[in-house]
N, C-alpha and C positions, 0 to 999 in steps of 0.2 A: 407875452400874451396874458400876463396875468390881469387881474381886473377881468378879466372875458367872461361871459354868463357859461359854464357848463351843466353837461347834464352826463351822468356817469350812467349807460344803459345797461352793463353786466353781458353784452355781446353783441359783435356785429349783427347778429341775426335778428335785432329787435330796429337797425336801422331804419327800417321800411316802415317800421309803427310808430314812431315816435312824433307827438305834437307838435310841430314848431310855427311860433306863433305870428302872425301876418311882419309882424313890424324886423323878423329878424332878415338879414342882407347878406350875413355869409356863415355857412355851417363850416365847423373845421373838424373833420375825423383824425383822430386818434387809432388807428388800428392796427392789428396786426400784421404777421407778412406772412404771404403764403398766399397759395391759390384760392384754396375757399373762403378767407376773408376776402382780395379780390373780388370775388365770383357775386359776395354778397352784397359789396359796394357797389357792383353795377346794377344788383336787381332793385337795388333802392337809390340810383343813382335820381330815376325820372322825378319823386318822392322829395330827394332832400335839396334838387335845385328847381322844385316848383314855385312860380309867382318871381322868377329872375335871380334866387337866389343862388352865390355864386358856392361852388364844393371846392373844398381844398382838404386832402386827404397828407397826411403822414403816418409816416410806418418806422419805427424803430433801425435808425442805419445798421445794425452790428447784432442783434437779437432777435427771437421770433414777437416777440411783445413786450410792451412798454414796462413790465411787473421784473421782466429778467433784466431790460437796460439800467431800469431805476435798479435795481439790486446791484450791477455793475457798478454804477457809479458809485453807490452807497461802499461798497468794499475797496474800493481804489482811493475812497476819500480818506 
């Protein structure tokens, strides 16, 4: 994925506000795991696949968020 335009929001909970611009085709979440992260992808689900865009969501397999996986890796390397 690199090359990929991001935008780093500081929390799921800003999902539902964030700009995305006509020309983009597929959002890809980064989020955490847990129920209320869940909870907040679906109130911003209608939001981030409007005008056909497609969601593709990831959650950290082995950690609650991506800040403890990347630490993982970081200490095993």
């Amino acid at each position: 994925w690199f090359g990929t335009p991001t935008w780093a929001l500081g929390g799921v909970e800003r999902l539902a506000f964030v700009a995305i611009p006509e020309k983009v085709r597929r959002v890809i979440v980064y989020g955490d795991r847990g129920r209320a992260a869940d909870r907040l992808l679906e109130k911003a689900r209608d939001h981030l696949t409007a005008n056909g865009r497609e969601l593709i969501s990831r959650v950290p397999e082995h950690h609650d968020d991506w800040n403890d996986a990347w630490r993982a890796h970081r200490r095993s390397a």
